[in-house]
Every structure is written in C-alpha cells, then in structure tokens.
C-alpha positions as CSV (number, residue, x, y, z in Angstrom):
1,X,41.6,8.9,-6.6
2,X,39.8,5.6,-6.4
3,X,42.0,2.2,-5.1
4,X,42.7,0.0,-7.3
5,X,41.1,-4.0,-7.1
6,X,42.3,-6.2,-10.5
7,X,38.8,-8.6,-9.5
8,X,36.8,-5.7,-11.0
9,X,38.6,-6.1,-14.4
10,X,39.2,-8.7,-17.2
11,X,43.0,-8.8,-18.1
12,X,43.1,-9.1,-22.0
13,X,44.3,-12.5,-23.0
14,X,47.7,-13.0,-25.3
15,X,45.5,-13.6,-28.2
16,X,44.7,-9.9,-27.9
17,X,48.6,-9.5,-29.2
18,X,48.5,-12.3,-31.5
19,X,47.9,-9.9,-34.5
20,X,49.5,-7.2,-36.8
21,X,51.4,-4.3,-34.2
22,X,49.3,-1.8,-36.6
23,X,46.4,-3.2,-35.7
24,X,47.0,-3.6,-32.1
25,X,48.2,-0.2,-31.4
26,X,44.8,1.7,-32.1
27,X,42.9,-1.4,-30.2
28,X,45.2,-0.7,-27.4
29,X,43.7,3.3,-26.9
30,X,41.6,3.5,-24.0
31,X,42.8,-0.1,-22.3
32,X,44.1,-0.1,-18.7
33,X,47.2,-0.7,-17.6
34,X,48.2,-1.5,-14.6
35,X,51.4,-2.3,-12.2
36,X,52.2,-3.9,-8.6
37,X,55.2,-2.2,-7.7
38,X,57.1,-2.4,-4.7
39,X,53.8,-3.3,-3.3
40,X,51.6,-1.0,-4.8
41,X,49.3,-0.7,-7.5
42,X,49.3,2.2,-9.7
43,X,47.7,2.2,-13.2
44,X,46.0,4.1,-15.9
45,X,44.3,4.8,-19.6
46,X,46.7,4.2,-22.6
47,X,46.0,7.2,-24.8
48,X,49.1,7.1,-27.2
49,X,51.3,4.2,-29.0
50,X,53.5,3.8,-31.7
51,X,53.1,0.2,-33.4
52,X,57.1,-1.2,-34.6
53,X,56.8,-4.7,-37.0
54,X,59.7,-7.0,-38.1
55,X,62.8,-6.8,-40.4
56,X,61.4,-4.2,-42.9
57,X,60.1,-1.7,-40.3
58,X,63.4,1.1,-40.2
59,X,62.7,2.2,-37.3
60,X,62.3,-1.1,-35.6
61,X,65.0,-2.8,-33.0
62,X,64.0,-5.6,-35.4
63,X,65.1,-4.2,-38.5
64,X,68.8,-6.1,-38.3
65,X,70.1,-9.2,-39.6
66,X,68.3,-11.3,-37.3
67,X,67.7,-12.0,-33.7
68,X,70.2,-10.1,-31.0
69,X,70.6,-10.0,-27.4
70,X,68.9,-6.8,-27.6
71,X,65.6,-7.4,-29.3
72,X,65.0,-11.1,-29.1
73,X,62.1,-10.9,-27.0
74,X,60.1,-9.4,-29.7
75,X,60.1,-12.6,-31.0
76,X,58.5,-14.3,-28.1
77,X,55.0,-15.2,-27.0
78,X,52.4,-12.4,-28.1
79,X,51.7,-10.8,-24.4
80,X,55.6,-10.8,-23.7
81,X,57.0,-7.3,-22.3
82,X,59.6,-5.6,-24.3
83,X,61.6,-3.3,-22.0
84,X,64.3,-1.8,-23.1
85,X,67.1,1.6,-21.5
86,X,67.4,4.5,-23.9
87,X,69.4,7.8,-23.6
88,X,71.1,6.8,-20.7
89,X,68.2,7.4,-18.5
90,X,64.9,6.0,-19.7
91,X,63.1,2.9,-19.9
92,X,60.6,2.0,-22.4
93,X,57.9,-0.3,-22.3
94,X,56.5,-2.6,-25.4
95,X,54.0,-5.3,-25.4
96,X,55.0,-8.2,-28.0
97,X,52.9,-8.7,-30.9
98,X,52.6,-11.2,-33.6
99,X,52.9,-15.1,-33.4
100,X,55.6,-16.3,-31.4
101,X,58.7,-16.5,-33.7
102,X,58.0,-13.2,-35.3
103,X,58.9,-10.0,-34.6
104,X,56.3,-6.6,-33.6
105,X,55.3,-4.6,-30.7
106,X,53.5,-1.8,-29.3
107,X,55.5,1.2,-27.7
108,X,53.3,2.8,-25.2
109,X,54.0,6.3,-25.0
110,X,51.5,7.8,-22.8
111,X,48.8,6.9,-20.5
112,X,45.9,8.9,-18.3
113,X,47.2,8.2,-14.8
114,X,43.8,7.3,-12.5
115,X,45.1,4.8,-9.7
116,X,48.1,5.2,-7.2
117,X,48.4,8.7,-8.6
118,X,50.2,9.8,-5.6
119,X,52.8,7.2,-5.5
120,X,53.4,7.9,-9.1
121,X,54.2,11.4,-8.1
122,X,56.7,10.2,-5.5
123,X,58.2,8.2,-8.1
124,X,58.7,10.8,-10.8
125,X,59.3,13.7,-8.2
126,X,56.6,15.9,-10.0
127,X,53.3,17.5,-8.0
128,X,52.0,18.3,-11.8
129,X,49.6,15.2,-12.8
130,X,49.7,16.4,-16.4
131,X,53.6,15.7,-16.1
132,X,53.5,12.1,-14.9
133,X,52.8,9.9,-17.7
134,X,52.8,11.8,-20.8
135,X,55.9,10.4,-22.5
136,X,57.1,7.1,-22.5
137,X,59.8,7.6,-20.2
138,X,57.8,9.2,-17.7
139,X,55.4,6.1,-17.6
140,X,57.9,3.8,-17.3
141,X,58.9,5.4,-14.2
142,X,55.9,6.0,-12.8
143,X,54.5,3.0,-13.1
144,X,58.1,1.5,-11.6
145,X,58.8,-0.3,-14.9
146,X,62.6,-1.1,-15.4
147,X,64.4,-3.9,-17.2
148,X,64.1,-6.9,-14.6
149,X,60.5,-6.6,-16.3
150,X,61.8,-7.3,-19.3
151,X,61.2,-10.9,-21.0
152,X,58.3,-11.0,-18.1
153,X,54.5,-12.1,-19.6
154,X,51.3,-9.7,-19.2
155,X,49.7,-11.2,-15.8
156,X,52.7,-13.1,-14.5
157,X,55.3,-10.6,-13.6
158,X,54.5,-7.2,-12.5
159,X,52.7,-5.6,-15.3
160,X,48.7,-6.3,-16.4
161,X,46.5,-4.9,-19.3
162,X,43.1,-5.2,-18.5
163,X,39.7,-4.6,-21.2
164,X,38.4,-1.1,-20.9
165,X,35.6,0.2,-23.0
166,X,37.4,1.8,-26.4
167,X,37.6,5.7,-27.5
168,X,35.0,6.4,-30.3
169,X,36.4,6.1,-33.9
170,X,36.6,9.9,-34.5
171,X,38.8,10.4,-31.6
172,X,41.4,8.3,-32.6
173,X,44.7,10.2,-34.6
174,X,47.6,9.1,-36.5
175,X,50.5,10.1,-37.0
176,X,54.6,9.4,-38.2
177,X,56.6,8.1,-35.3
178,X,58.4,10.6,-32.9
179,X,62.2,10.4,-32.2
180,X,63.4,8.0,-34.9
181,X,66.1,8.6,-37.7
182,X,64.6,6.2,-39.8
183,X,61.0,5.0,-40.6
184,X,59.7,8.2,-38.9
185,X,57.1,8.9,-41.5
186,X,55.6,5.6,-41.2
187,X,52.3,6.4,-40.0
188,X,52.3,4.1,-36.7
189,X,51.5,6.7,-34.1
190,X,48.2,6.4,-32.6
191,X,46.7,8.9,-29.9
192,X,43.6,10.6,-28.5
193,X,43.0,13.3,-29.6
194,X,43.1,16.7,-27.0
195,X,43.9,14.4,-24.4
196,X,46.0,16.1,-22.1
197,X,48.0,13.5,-21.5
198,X,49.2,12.5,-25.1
199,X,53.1,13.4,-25.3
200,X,54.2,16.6,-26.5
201,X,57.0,14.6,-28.8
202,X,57.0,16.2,-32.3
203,X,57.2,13.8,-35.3
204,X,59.4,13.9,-38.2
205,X,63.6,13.2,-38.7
206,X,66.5,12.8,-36.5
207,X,68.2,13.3,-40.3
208,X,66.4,13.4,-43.5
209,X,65.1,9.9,-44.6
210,X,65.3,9.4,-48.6
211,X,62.8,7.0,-49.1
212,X,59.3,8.1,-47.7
213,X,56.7,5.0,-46.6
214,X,53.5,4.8,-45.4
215,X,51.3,2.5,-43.8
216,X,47.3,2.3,-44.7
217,X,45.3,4.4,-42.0
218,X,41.4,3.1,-42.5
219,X,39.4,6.1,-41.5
220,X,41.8,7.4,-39.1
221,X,42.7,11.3,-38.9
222,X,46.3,12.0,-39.6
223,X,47.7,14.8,-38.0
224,X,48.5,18.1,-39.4
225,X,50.0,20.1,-37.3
C-alpha cells in the first residue's frame, strides 16, 4: 500500500459543510479521509454515510429541546467533528454541517481503507482488510478516532478530509438509516454500490415507527433489498 503525503491533496474547506447534511452526505462518497494518529497516517475512501439534520430529524441527537452537553457541537462551525461513544464500546465519527448555530451532520459509516492499512489492522486486531472499516465503529477505530477528537476542527486536530474525484451518478444508492428506533425510514443513507466495503447494517426499526417520512432522493437509486 502506497505512503501517505497530505502535499499531494487539497483538504476541502468548511464551506464544503456549510450546506444541507442531505446534500453533503452523497458529495461526501468518494472523498478521502485521513488521520495522524499516534504518529501515523492512515486514511481511506468514504463509500457510505447517513446525513442527521436539526430538531425535526427523529433520529437525530438534535431532535430534543435544545442544545445539551451531548450534542452541542453540532451546532458549531461547519467542519467541526462530532464524536460521540455508543453501545458501551464504539465511537462514531460526524462532520458538522450547516451554519454555525444550527444543527446537522454526516455520520460516516464506512470507508475503502488504502493508506496505513497495516497499522489499521493492528489497531482493530483483524488480518481481513474487508473487516477494517466497513461499519462505523470499525472506522473509528481504525483510524484511532476517540472522543478527545471530539469538538476538534477538520485540519486542526487529528482528522483531514481531502477532495477526491467523485463516484459517477449511477453508482450512488440510498437508503433508510440503519440502527435507529426512530426516523429510520428517512431516506439519508448514501453508499456505493457493490463496494465491498459498504456496511453490512440492515435498515429498518429498532420498534415500529407510526408515522413514515421521507426525504426527496433526485435521481438516486433506493435500495430494495
């Protein structure tokens, strides 16, 4: 696998983020990410998100009575990182969205490992490279993301999203949200499709929702399985 140099790339500026998290998230497919981690530099592809906006999003850490401990940096600076510990043993990694003051982000979910691959395996204790970043757990981990992270800005703490050329149009699905008890069917998944390294997380209810929603999905294909 090829070493990593951040001079060959352009890091996306915040007004990248400044925008709608549903229109973000598919934008996002394809982009780089990298971390410098314990000295080291591992990175890869995004290839599946999940876009989460403000107060009337159900399934958003926003969606309370205003700003908590919890989820007050989604309301800071567009380019902020969001990073948050889940099922006593996972960390999860957003990117802030919207103007500062408003609440949205982008849950990465999955990305195509192609730098530091070895020291990602070290990290997640896996030999299979299918296994190391598909799921957003597993990324978080392998790209030594935890919560002294959180609050940090893109290009300032540990954590960089550089410009990478975009998937075409037609490879590009959508889908309802995976793991949520509310605002599941929302359709705010985005991910390549047959990439090998998309999550194997199933959509649909942690309990049955009453009131279906759905978001507007342009041309995108929405998956049917």
């Amino acid at each position: 696998m090829p070493d990593f140099d951040p001079s060959s790339f352009r890091a996306l500026p915040a007004s990248f983020f400044a925008r709608d998290p549903g229109d973000v998230a598919p934008d996002l497919l394809g982009k780089l990410i990298a971390s410098f981690s314990g000295g080291l530099w591992t990175g890869g592809h995004i290839v599946e998100v999940e876009a989460y906006r403000g107060a009337d999003d159900p399934g958003s850490h926003a969606s309370t009575k205003g700003i908590t401990r919890r989820n007050a940096v989604m309301y800071g600076p567009p380019g902020s990182v969001y990073v948050y510990f889940t099922y006593g043993n996972h960390h999860m990694v957003n990117l802030v969205c919207c103007r500062e003051g408003e609440a949205g982000a982008v849950l990465l979910r999955a990305i195509e490992p192609v730098y530091g691959v070895e020291h990602m395996r070290t990290r997640r204790g896996v030999s299979s490279e299918r296994e190391l970043t598909s799921g957003p757990g597993k990324l978080t981990q392998a790209l030594g993301i935890d919560l002294s992270d959180n609050g940090t800005f893109l290009g300032e703490g540990r954590l960089v999203v550089y410009d990478s050329p975009g998937p075409r149009p037609e490879e590009i699905a959508v889908s309802g949200r995976v793991g949520l008890s509310a605002g599941h069917e929302l359709h705010l998944r985005y991910y390549l499709e047959g990439n090998p390294f998309v999550s194997r997380g199933r959509t649909g209810p942690l309990r049955r929702s009453t009131r279906p929603m759905n978001a507007p999905t342009g041309g995108l294909k929405r998956e049917t399985r």
